[in-house]
N, C-alpha and C positions, 0 to 999 in steps of 0.2 A: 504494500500500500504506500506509494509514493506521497501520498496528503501527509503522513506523518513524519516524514523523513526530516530530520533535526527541529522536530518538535521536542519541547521538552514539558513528559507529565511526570507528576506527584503523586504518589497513591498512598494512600495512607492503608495500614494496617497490611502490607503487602510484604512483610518477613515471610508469611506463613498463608496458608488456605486460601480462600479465592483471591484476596489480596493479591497472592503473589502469583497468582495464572494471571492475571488481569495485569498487571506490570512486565508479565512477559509476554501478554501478547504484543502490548505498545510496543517495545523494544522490538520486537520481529519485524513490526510494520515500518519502524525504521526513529522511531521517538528516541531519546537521549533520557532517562528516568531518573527519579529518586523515588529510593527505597527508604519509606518509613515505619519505624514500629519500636517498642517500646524494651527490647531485650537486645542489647547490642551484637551479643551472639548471633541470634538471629538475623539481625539486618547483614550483619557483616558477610553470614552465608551466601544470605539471597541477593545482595550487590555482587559479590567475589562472583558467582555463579554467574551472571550478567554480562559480567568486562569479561571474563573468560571466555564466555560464546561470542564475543568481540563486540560486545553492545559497549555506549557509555552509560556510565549509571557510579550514581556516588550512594551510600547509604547514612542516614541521620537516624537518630534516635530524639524521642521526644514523647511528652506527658501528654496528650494533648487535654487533659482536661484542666491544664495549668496556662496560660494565658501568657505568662513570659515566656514559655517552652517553645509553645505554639509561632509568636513574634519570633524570636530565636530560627525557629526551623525554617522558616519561610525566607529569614533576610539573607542566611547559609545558601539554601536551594537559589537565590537570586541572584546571588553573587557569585556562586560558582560557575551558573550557565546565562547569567546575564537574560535569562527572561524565561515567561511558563508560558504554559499555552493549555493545559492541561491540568485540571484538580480533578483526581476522584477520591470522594468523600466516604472510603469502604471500610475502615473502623468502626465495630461496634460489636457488641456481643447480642445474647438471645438469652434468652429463662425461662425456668418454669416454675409454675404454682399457681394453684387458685386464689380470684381476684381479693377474695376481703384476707387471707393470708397473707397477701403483698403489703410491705409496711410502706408508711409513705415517704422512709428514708430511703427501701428498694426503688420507689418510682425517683426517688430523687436522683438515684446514684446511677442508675440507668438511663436516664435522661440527659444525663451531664456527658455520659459518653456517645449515646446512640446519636443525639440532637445537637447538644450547646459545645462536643467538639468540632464538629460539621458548623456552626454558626462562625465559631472563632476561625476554623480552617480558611471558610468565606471569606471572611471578612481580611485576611490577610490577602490572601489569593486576588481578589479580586482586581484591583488597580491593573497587577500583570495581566490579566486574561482580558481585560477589556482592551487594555491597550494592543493584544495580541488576537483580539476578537476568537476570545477559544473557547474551551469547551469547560462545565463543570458537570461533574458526573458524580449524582447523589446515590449510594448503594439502599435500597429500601428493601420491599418483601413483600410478597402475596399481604403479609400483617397491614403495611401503607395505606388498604383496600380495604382489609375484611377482617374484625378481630375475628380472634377463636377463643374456645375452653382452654384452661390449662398454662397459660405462657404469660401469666403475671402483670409487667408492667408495659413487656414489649412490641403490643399492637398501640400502647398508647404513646409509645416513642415514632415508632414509624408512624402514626396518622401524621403527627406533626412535621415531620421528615417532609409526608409529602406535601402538608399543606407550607411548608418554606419555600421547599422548590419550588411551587408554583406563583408563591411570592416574588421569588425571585426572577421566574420569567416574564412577569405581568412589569418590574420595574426596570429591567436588568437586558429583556426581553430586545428593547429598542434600541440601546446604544449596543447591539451587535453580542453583546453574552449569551453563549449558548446554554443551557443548562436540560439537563437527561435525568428523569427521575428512572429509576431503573426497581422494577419488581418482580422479582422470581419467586419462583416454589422454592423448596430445600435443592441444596445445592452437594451434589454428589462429594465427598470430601478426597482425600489423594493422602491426607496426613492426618493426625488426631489433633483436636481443637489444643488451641495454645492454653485457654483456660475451660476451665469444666464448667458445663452447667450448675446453675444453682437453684435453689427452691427445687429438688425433685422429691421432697416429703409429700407425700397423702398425695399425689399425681400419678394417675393411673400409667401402667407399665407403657400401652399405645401409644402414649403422650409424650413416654422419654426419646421419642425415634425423630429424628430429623425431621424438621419442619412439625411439631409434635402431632406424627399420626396424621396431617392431612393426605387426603389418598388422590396424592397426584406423583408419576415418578418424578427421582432425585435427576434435577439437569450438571449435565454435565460443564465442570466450570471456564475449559475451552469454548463452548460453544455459546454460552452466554458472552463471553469477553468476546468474540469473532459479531456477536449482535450490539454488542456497544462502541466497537469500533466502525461499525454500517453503523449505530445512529449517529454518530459523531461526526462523520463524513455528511450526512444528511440529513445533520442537526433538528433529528425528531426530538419530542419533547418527553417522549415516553417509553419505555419497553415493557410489556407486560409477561410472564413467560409464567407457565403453557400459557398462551393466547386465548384460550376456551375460558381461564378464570375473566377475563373482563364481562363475559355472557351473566356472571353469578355478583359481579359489584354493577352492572344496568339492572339485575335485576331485584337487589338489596337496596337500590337507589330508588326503583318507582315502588316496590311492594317491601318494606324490611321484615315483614311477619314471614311471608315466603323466604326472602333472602336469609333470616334464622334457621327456619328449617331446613334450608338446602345447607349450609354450613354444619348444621348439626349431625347433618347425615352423611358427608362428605371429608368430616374431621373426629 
Protein backbone atom coordinates (compact mmCIF):
# COMPACT_ATOMS: atom_id res chain seq x y z
CA UNK A 1 0.00 0.00 0.00
CA UNK A 2 1.94 2.95 -1.34
CA UNK A 3 -0.64 5.67 0.62
CA UNK A 4 1.35 4.62 3.68
CA UNK A 5 4.71 4.75 2.73
CA UNK A 6 6.77 7.06 5.27
CA UNK A 7 3.77 7.79 7.06
CA UNK A 8 4.38 7.70 10.58
CA UNK A 9 1.53 5.81 13.00
CA UNK A 10 1.39 5.53 16.82
CA UNK A 11 -0.51 2.62 18.21
CA UNK A 12 -0.96 2.51 21.56
CA UNK A 13 -1.11 -0.64 23.54
CA UNK A 14 0.80 -2.51 20.53
CA UNK A 15 3.71 -4.56 22.63
CA UNK A 16 1.28 -7.26 22.62
CA UNK A 17 -2.27 -8.62 21.08
CA UNK A 18 -4.04 -6.82 18.43
CA UNK A 19 -2.03 -3.95 19.22
CA UNK A 20 0.62 -5.34 17.91
CA UNK A 21 -0.92 -7.12 14.58
CA UNK A 22 -2.26 -3.62 13.94
CA UNK A 23 1.26 -1.96 14.05
CA UNK A 24 2.60 -4.57 11.91
CA UNK A 25 0.34 -4.35 9.53
CA UNK A 26 1.10 -0.25 9.11
CA UNK A 27 4.72 -1.12 8.99
CA UNK A 28 4.16 -3.70 5.98
CA UNK A 29 2.18 -1.17 4.17
CA UNK A 30 5.14 0.90 4.21
CA UNK A 31 4.34 3.53 7.68
CA UNK A 32 7.45 4.26 9.82
CA UNK A 33 5.67 3.30 13.79
CA UNK A 34 5.96 3.80 17.38
CA UNK A 35 5.46 1.12 19.45
CA UNK A 36 3.79 1.90 22.62
CA UNK A 37 2.86 0.04 25.81
CA UNK A 38 3.41 0.10 29.34
CA UNK A 39 6.35 -2.93 30.15
CA UNK A 40 9.47 -1.98 28.53
CA UNK A 41 10.30 -5.58 27.90
CA UNK A 42 7.67 -5.80 25.85
CA UNK A 43 7.82 -2.77 23.71
CA UNK A 44 11.53 -3.21 23.25
CA UNK A 45 10.59 -6.98 21.78
CA UNK A 46 7.96 -5.76 19.58
CA UNK A 47 10.00 -2.41 18.17
CA UNK A 48 13.42 -4.81 17.86
CA UNK A 49 11.16 -7.25 15.95
CA UNK A 50 10.05 -4.27 13.47
CA UNK A 51 13.62 -2.65 12.55
CA UNK A 52 14.79 -6.26 12.16
CA UNK A 53 12.09 -7.15 9.30
CA UNK A 54 13.63 -3.73 8.02
CA UNK A 55 10.76 -1.50 9.02
CA UNK A 56 11.56 1.81 11.14
CA UNK A 57 9.83 1.96 14.35
CA UNK A 58 11.28 3.29 17.73
CA UNK A 59 9.47 1.98 20.81
CA UNK A 60 8.35 4.40 24.02
CA UNK A 61 6.85 3.37 27.20
CA UNK A 62 4.24 5.31 28.87
CA UNK A 63 1.39 5.46 31.75
CA UNK A 64 -1.17 6.68 29.76
CA UNK A 65 -3.59 7.39 32.40
CA UNK A 66 -0.87 9.85 33.64
CA UNK A 67 -1.12 13.12 31.68
CA UNK A 68 2.68 14.07 31.99
CA UNK A 69 3.59 10.59 30.47
CA UNK A 70 1.20 10.99 27.83
CA UNK A 71 2.78 14.89 26.99
CA UNK A 72 6.02 13.11 27.23
CA UNK A 73 5.29 10.36 24.63
CA UNK A 74 3.98 12.36 22.08
CA UNK A 75 6.76 15.26 22.19
CA UNK A 76 9.52 11.94 21.94
CA UNK A 77 7.37 10.34 18.97
CA UNK A 78 7.47 14.06 17.33
CA UNK A 79 10.66 14.65 17.57
CA UNK A 80 12.03 11.63 16.53
CA UNK A 81 10.09 11.58 13.18
CA UNK A 82 9.24 15.07 12.90
CA UNK A 83 5.54 14.46 12.33
CA UNK A 84 2.40 11.79 12.74
CA UNK A 85 -0.13 11.01 10.42
CA UNK A 86 -1.54 8.22 12.33
CA UNK A 87 -3.04 7.66 16.15
CA UNK A 88 -4.73 4.56 16.89
CA UNK A 89 -6.28 4.72 20.13
CA UNK A 90 -6.04 0.52 20.83
CA UNK A 91 -5.21 0.46 24.62
CA UNK A 92 -7.74 -0.72 26.95
CA UNK A 93 -8.69 -3.73 28.74
CA UNK A 94 -12.24 -5.77 29.14
CA UNK A 95 -14.04 -7.23 32.50
CA UNK A 96 -16.40 -9.10 33.84
CA UNK A 97 -19.00 -9.00 36.41
CA UNK A 98 -22.47 -8.31 37.18
CA UNK A 99 -23.70 -4.79 36.92
CA UNK A 100 -24.66 -3.77 40.61
CA UNK A 101 -21.23 -5.94 41.80
CA UNK A 102 -19.24 -3.33 39.78
CA UNK A 103 -18.13 -0.79 42.31
CA UNK A 104 -18.02 2.74 41.01
CA UNK A 105 -14.25 2.92 41.78
CA UNK A 106 -14.24 -0.34 38.86
CA UNK A 107 -16.23 2.17 36.59
CA UNK A 108 -13.89 4.76 37.42
CA UNK A 109 -10.75 3.00 36.94
CA UNK A 110 -11.86 1.52 33.68
CA UNK A 111 -12.81 4.50 32.26
CA UNK A 112 -9.75 6.21 32.99
CA UNK A 113 -8.09 3.67 30.80
CA UNK A 114 -10.71 2.59 28.17
CA UNK A 115 -11.98 6.41 27.42
CA UNK A 116 -9.91 9.47 29.37
CA UNK A 117 -6.50 7.66 27.83
CA UNK A 118 -7.89 7.94 24.38
CA UNK A 119 -9.03 11.63 25.36
CA UNK A 120 -5.41 12.68 26.51
CA UNK A 121 -3.81 10.47 23.51
CA UNK A 122 -6.28 13.16 21.29
CA UNK A 123 -5.76 15.73 22.43
CA UNK A 124 -1.81 15.53 22.10
CA UNK A 125 -2.19 13.89 18.63
CA UNK A 126 -4.17 16.11 17.21
CA UNK A 127 -2.22 19.58 16.05
CA UNK A 128 0.00 16.79 14.11
CA UNK A 129 -2.79 15.00 12.25
CA UNK A 130 -4.48 17.83 11.37
CA UNK A 131 -1.69 19.45 10.16
CA UNK A 132 -0.89 16.12 8.23
CA UNK A 133 -4.67 15.72 7.43
CA UNK A 134 -4.45 11.90 8.95
CA UNK A 135 -6.09 9.52 10.34
CA UNK A 136 -7.35 8.71 14.17
CA UNK A 137 -8.31 5.35 14.73
CA UNK A 138 -10.48 4.60 17.91
CA UNK A 139 -10.27 0.73 18.99
CA UNK A 140 -14.04 0.15 20.35
CA UNK A 141 -16.26 -3.24 20.27
CA UNK A 142 -19.50 -4.82 19.30
CA UNK A 143 -19.90 -3.20 23.56
CA UNK A 144 -19.62 0.61 21.57
CA UNK A 145 -23.20 -0.62 20.14
CA UNK A 146 -24.89 -3.09 22.35
CA UNK A 147 -24.37 -3.68 26.01
CA UNK A 148 -24.41 -7.32 27.32
CA UNK A 149 -24.83 -9.49 30.63
CA UNK A 150 -21.84 -10.15 32.55
CA UNK A 151 -18.99 -7.53 31.57
CA UNK A 152 -19.25 -4.83 34.34
CA UNK A 153 -18.39 -1.50 33.56
CA UNK A 154 -17.14 -2.10 29.84
CA UNK A 155 -20.05 -1.53 27.42
CA UNK A 156 -20.28 1.73 29.47
CA UNK A 157 -16.75 2.72 28.59
CA UNK A 158 -17.11 1.97 24.88
CA UNK A 159 -20.71 3.67 24.51
CA UNK A 160 -18.77 6.73 25.38
CA UNK A 161 -15.74 5.62 23.11
CA UNK A 162 -18.07 5.91 20.54
CA UNK A 163 -20.03 8.75 21.27
CA UNK A 164 -16.31 10.89 21.24
CA UNK A 165 -15.60 9.61 18.13
CA UNK A 166 -18.33 10.91 16.67
CA UNK A 167 -17.78 14.16 18.56
CA UNK A 168 -14.83 14.32 17.06
CA UNK A 169 -15.92 13.80 13.52
CA UNK A 170 -18.89 16.27 13.78
CA UNK A 171 -15.92 19.12 14.94
CA UNK A 172 -12.71 17.65 13.61
CA UNK A 173 -14.61 16.29 10.67
CA UNK A 174 -14.03 19.63 8.51
CA UNK A 175 -10.77 20.87 8.98
CA UNK A 176 -9.61 17.42 7.19
CA UNK A 177 -9.28 14.81 10.42
CA UNK A 178 -10.15 11.70 9.71
CA UNK A 179 -11.40 9.69 12.50
CA UNK A 180 -12.58 5.58 12.35
CA UNK A 181 -14.47 4.30 15.08
CA UNK A 182 -13.75 0.64 14.68
CA UNK A 183 -16.00 -2.21 16.38
CA UNK A 184 -15.55 -5.85 16.28
CA UNK A 185 -16.67 -9.00 18.00
CA UNK A 186 -13.84 -10.92 20.12
CA UNK A 187 -10.82 -10.85 18.44
CA UNK A 188 -9.14 -14.21 17.96
CA UNK A 189 -5.99 -14.00 20.29
CA UNK A 190 -2.08 -15.34 18.93
CA UNK A 191 -0.60 -14.69 22.64
CA UNK A 192 -2.31 -14.70 26.24
CA UNK A 193 -3.65 -11.27 27.45
CA UNK A 194 -0.96 -9.02 29.10
CA UNK A 195 -3.32 -8.73 32.00
CA UNK A 196 -6.19 -11.13 33.28
CA UNK A 197 -9.51 -10.40 33.54
CA UNK A 198 -11.20 -9.32 36.49
CA UNK A 199 -14.48 -9.48 38.30
CA UNK A 200 -14.99 -13.34 37.19
CA UNK A 201 -16.63 -14.15 40.74
CA UNK A 202 -20.42 -15.20 40.52
CA UNK A 203 -20.14 -14.96 36.40
CA UNK A 204 -21.34 -17.73 34.68
CA UNK A 205 -18.58 -20.09 33.04
CA UNK A 206 -20.04 -18.91 29.04
CA UNK A 207 -19.34 -15.47 30.03
CA UNK A 208 -15.52 -16.11 30.86
CA UNK A 209 -14.91 -16.86 26.95
CA UNK A 210 -13.86 -14.16 24.75
CA UNK A 211 -16.18 -11.54 23.80
CA UNK A 212 -18.17 -13.01 27.08
CA UNK A 213 -20.04 -15.86 25.25
CA UNK A 214 -21.57 -13.68 22.45
CA UNK A 215 -22.20 -16.30 19.76
CA UNK A 216 -20.54 -14.74 16.91
CA UNK A 217 -16.85 -16.32 15.71
CA UNK A 218 -13.50 -14.89 17.15
CA UNK A 219 -12.14 -12.48 13.83
CA UNK A 220 -9.12 -12.94 13.02
CA UNK A 221 -6.79 -9.90 14.15
CA UNK A 222 -4.84 -9.62 10.45
CA UNK A 223 -7.98 -9.39 8.95
CA UNK A 224 -9.55 -6.75 10.85
CA UNK A 225 -6.09 -4.56 10.65
CA UNK A 226 -6.06 -5.26 6.48
CA UNK A 227 -10.02 -3.45 7.19
CA UNK A 228 -8.68 -0.44 8.99
CA UNK A 229 -6.02 0.05 6.69
CA UNK A 230 -9.11 0.12 3.46
CA UNK A 231 -10.81 2.49 5.92
CA UNK A 232 -8.07 4.62 6.26
CA UNK A 233 -7.38 4.96 2.67
CA UNK A 234 -11.16 5.79 2.33
CA UNK A 235 -11.60 7.57 5.40
CA UNK A 236 -14.98 5.63 6.24
CA UNK A 237 -16.20 6.62 9.48
CA UNK A 238 -16.83 3.28 10.62
CA UNK A 239 -16.02 -0.40 10.72
CA UNK A 240 -18.50 -2.76 12.15
CA UNK A 241 -17.37 -6.59 12.09
CA UNK A 242 -19.26 -9.21 11.51
CA UNK A 243 -21.37 -6.71 9.52
CA UNK A 244 -24.66 -8.67 10.32
CA UNK A 245 -24.32 -7.09 14.08
CA UNK A 246 -25.36 -3.42 12.65
CA UNK A 247 -28.90 -5.49 11.58
CA UNK A 248 -29.31 -6.01 15.74
CA UNK A 249 -28.04 -2.15 16.95
CA UNK A 250 -31.07 -0.68 13.79
CA UNK A 251 -32.93 -2.85 15.33
CA UNK A 252 -32.23 -2.13 19.22
CA UNK A 253 -32.45 1.44 17.90
CA UNK A 254 -36.31 1.47 16.57
CA UNK A 255 -37.69 -1.48 18.84
CA UNK A 256 -35.19 -1.82 22.39
CA UNK A 257 -37.62 -4.53 23.84
CA UNK A 258 -36.88 -6.68 20.61
CA UNK A 259 -33.23 -5.57 20.47
CA UNK A 260 -33.02 -7.10 24.45
CA UNK A 261 -34.22 -10.06 23.57
CA UNK A 262 -32.24 -10.75 20.58
CA UNK A 263 -29.03 -9.83 22.62
CA UNK A 264 -30.22 -12.09 25.37
CA UNK A 265 -30.48 -14.98 23.10
CA UNK A 266 -27.42 -14.32 21.18
CA UNK A 267 -25.06 -13.71 24.37
Amino acid sequence: MNYFRDKVALVTGSSSGLGRVIANGFAEAGAKLVIVGLESSDVERASGELTSAGHEAIGLTADLTCQREVDDLFAKAAGHFGRLDVLVNNAGRSMRGKVLDTTPEQFRDLMELNLLATVRCTRAAVPHLLAARGHLVNIGSLASKSASRWVGAYPATKHALAAYSQQLRLELGPRGLHVLLVCPGPIAREDDRLYPLEGLEGVPDRARRPGAGVKVGAIAPQRLTRAILRACQRRKPEIVMPAKARLLFAIAQLFPSLGDWIVLKKT
